[in-house]
C-alpha positions as CSV (number, residue, x, y, z in Angstrom):
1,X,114.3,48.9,-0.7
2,X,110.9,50.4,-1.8
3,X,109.3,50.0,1.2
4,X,112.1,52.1,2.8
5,X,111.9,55.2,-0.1
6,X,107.6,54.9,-0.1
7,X,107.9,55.6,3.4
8,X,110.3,59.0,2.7
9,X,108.3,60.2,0.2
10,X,105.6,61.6,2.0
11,X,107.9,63.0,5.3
12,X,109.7,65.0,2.4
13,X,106.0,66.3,1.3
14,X,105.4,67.4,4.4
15,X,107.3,70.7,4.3
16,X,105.2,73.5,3.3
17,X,105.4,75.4,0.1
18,X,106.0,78.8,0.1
19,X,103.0,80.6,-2.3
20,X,104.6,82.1,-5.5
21,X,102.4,85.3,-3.9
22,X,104.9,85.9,-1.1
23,X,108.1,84.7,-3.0
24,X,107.8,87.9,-5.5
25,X,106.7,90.1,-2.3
26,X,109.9,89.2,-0.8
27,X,112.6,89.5,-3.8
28,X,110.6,93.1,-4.3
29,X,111.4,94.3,-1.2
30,X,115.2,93.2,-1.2
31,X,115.3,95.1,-4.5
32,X,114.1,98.1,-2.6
33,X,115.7,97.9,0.2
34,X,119.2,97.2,-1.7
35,X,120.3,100.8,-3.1
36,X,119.1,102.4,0.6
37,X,121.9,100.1,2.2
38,X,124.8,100.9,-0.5
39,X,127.5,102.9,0.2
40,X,126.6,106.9,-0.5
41,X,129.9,108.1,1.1
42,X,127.9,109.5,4.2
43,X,127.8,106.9,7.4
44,X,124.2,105.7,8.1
45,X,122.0,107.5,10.9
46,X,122.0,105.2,13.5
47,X,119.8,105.7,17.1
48,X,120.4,109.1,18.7
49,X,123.0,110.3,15.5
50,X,121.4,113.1,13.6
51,X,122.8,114.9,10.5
52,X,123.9,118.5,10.1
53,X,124.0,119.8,6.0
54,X,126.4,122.6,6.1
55,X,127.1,124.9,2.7
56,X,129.8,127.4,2.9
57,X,129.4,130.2,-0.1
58,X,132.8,132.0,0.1
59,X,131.9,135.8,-1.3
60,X,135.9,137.2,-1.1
61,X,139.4,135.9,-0.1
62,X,141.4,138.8,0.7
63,X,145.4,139.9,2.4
64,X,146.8,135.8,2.0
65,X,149.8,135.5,3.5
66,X,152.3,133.1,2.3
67,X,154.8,134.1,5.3
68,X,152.3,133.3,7.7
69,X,150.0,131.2,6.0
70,X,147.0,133.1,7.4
71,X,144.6,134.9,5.0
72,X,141.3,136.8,5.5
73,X,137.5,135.2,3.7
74,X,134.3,136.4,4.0
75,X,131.6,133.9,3.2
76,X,127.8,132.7,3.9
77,X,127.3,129.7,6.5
78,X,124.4,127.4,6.1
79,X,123.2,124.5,8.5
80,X,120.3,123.1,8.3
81,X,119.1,119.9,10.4
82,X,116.1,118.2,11.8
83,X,117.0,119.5,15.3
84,X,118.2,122.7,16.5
85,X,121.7,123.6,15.4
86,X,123.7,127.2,15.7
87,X,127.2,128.6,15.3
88,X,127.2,127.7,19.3
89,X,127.7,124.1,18.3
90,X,130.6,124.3,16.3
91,X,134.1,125.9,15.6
92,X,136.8,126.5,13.2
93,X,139.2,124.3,13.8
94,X,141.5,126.4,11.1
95,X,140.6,129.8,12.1
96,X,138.3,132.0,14.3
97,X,135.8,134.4,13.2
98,X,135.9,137.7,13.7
99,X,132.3,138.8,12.6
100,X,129.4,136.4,12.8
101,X,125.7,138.1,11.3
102,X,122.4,135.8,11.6
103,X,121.0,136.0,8.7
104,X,118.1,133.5,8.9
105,X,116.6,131.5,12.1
106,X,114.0,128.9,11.8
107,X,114.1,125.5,13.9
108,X,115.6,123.9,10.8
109,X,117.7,125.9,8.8
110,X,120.0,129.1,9.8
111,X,122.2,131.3,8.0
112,X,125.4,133.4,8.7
113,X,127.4,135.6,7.1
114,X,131.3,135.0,8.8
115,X,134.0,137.5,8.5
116,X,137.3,134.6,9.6
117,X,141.1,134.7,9.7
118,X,142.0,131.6,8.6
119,X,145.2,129.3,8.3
120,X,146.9,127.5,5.5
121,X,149.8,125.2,5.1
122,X,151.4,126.4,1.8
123,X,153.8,124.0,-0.1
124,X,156.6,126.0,-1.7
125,X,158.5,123.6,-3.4
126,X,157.3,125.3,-6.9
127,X,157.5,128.7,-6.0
128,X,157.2,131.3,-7.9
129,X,154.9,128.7,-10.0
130,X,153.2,127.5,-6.6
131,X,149.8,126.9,-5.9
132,X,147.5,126.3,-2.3
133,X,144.9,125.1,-1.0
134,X,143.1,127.3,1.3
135,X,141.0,125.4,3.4
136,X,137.6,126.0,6.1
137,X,137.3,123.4,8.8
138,X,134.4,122.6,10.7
139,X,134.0,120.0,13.2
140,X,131.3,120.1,16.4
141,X,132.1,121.3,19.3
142,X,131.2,118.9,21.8
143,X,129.2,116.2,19.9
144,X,131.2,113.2,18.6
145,X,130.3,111.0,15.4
146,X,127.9,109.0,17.5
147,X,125.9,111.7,17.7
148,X,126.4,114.3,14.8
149,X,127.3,113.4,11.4
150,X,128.0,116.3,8.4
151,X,127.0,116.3,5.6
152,X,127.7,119.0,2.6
153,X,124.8,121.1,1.6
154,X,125.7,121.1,-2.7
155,X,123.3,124.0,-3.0
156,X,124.6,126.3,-0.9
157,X,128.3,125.9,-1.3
158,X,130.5,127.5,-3.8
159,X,132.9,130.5,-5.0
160,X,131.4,133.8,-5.8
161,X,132.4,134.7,-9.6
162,X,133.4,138.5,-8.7
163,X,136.1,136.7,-5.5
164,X,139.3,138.2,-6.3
165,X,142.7,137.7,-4.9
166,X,145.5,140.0,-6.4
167,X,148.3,138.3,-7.6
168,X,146.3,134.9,-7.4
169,X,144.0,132.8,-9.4
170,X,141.1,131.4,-7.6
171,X,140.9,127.7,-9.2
172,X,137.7,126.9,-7.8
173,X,136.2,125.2,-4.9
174,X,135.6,121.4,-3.7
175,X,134.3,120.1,-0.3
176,X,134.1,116.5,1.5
177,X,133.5,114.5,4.5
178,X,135.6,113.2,6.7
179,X,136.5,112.4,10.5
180,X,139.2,112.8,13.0
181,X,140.0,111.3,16.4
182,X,142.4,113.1,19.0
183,X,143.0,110.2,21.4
184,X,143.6,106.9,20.7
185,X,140.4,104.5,21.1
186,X,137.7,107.7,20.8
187,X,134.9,108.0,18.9
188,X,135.8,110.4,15.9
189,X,134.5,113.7,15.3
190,X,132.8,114.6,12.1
191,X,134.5,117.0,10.1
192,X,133.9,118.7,7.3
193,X,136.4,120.6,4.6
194,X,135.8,123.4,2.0
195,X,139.2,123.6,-0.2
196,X,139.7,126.8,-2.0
197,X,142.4,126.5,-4.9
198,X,144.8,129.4,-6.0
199,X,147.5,129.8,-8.3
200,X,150.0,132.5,-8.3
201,X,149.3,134.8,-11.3
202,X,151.5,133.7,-14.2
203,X,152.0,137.5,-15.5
204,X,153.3,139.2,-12.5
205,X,155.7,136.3,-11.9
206,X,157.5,136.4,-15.2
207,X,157.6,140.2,-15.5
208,X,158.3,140.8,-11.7
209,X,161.3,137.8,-11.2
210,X,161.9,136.0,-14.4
211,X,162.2,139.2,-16.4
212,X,165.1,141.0,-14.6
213,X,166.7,137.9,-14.2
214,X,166.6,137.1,-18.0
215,X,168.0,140.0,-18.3
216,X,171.0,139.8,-16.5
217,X,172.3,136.0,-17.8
218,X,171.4,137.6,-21.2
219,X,174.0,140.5,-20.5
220,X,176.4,138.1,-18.9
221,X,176.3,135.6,-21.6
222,X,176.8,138.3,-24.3
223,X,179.9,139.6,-22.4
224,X,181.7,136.3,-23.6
225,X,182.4,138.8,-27.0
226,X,184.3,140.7,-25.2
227,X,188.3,140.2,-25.2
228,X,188.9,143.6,-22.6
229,X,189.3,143.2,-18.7
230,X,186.4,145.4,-18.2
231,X,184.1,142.3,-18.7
232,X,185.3,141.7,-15.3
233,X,183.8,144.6,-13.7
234,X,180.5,144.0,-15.7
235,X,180.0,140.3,-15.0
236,X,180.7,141.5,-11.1
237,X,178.0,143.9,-11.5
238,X,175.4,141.3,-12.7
239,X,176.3,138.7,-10.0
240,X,175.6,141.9,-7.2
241,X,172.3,142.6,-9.0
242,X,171.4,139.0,-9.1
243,X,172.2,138.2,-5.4
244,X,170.5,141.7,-4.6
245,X,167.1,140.4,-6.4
246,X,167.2,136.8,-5.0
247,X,167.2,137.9,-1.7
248,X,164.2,140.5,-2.3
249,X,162.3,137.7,-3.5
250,X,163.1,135.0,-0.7
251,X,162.3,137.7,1.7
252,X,159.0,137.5,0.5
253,X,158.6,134.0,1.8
254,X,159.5,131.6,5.1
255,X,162.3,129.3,5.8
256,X,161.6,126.1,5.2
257,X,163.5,123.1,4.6
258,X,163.2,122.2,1.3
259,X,164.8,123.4,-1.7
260,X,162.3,125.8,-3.6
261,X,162.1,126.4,-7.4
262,X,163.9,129.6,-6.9
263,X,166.6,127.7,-5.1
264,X,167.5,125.8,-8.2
265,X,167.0,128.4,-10.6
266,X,169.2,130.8,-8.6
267,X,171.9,128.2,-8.3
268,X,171.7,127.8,-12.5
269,X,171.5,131.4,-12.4
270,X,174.9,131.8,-9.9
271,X,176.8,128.9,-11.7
272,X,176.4,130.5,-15.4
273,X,177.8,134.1,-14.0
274,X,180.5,132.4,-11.7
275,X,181.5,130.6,-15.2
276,X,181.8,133.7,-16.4
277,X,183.5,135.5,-14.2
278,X,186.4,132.6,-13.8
279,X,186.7,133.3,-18.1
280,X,187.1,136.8,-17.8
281,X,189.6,136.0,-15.0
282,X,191.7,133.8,-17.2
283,X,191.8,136.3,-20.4
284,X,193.1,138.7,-18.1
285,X,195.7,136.5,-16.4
286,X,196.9,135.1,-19.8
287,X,196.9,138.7,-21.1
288,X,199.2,139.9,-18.5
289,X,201.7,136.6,-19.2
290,X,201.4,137.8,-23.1
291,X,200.0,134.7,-24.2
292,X,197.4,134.8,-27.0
293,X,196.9,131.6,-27.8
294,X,195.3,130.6,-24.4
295,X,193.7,134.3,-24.7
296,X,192.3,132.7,-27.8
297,X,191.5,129.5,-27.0
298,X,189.7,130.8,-23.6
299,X,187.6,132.7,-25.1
300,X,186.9,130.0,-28.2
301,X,186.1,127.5,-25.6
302,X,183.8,130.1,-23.1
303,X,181.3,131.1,-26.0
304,X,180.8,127.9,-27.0
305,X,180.6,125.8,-23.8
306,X,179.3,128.2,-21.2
307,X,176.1,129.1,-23.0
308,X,175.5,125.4,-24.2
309,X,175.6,124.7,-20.1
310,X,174.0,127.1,-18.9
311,X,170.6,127.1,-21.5
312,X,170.6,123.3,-21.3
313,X,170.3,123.4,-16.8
314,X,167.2,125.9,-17.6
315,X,165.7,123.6,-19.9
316,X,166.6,120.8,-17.9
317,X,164.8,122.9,-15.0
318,X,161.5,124.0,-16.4
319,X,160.7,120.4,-17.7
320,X,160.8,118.9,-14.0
321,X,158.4,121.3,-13.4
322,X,155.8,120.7,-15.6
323,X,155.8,116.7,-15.0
């Protein structure tokens, strides 16, 4: 047995050490060479791929649409790349341009300044409380991601202070990476997407829908005092004005195929003066039978129960929308 571990002894010696010299040469460069290989968000330049920085600096959003979802922008392009890249390379794939100015030309870095009609695809499901996101899209042309990758150029992207969009917020302006294949099995195209955020102005939406409206369920509601048959006549008035205002509004926007925030509010809105209406046709009915108790007990029963409905739906309403 000793004669059989002497003679492993030395065949284990004979590997070489490594020097402590080139042990700390090595774990430095892995240390080094570690945060250059983690993720940034942006894929790796690989042989023949070259990256375009592109910074959009939207100056004005003007004339939006909501009918068409089209609106007007006028904004400053920048690429800027190791090889030679223009406005010939790429495209909207939201939009055209209808003015394109060069404003600076070097090898590396150019500058436009874009006039575009661009498209949207608004979500009306909170209207009037809705909000969009108007969006630029830029892919190449011809070049897939094997070849060009985008990147977004922070310093020249943003949303002028003095943009202005009557009857809309601007919320501000975010932009991101991403790619998109149009046949199945292709290489994907870089693309690259500056969101603009607006928000319908809360103001002209309360004094221009909510107000007249208000006004009318207030009017309706109050006829419930009344014991004459000429509430009838009034409350049919209000339901005419209501329908009459509803359908100005909805004009204003596109089919679609989900209820809106109107819808429901309108439906509230019909339900409270239909309730009404069938009261005062009962007080008048009973009147002509000369009945007074069920007069009475009508109109006891219609103050305190149509109301109560009525507030509690709107209430009921408003809460789903903020959550």
């Amino acid at each position: 047995m000793r004669e059989q571990t002497s003679e492993r002894i030395p065949a284990a010696r004979s590997v070489p050490e490594l020097p402590a010299g080139i042990l700390l040469c090595a774990i430095a460069c892995a240390l080094l060479v570690l945060p250059v290989s983690a993720d940034t968000g942006v894929s790796p330049a690989v042989a023949g791929q070259h990256q375009v920085a592109v910074g959009v600096y939207v100056v004005d959003i003007k004339e939006f649409s909501v009918a068409d979802g089209t609106y007007q922008t006028d904004f400053y392009l920048s690429l800027s790349s190791d090889d030679n890249v223009s406005m010939s390379d790429i495209e909207f794939m939201n939009g055209h341009a209808s003015s394109v100015d060069l404003i600076t030309d070097t090898p590396t870095k150019k500058d436009y300044r874009v006039y575009a009609t661009m498209t949207a695809n608004p979500d009306l499901r909170r209207y009037p409380f809705d909000n969009h996101t108007l969006p630029i899209i830029i892919e190449p042309k011809l070049a897939t991601e094997k070849d060009l990758v985008f990147v977004v150029d922070q310093n020249s992207t943003g949303l002028d202070t003095e943009a202005n969009l009557p009857g809309w917020t601007l919320t501000g302006m975010s932009a991101g990476v991403t790619n998109r294949t149009y046949v199945e099995g292709e290489v994907p195209y870089s693309r690259v997407i500056f969101n603009n955020g607006i928000e319908r102005d809360t103001a002209s939406t309360m004094l221009k829908f909510f107000l007249p409206i208000t006004l009318i369920v207030i009017v309706s509601l109050a006829s419930l005092l009344m014991k004459v048959s000429s509430r009838l006549g009034l409350n049919g008035s209000m339901f005419l004005a209501a329908v009459l205002i509803h359908w100005r509004i909805a004009d204003a926007i596109p089919l679609v195929a989900y209820a809106t925030f109107l819808d429901f509010f309108m439906i509230i809105t019909y339900a409270t003066l239909v309730m009404v209406c069938v009261s005062g046709i009962l007080i008048i009915r009973y009147t002509e039978d000369k009945n007074p108790g069920m007069v009475e007990r009508v109109n006891y029963w219609s103050i305190r129960v149509i109301p109560a409905i009525s507030i509690s739906l709107y209430i009921i309403l408003f809460l789903l929308l903020f959550l």
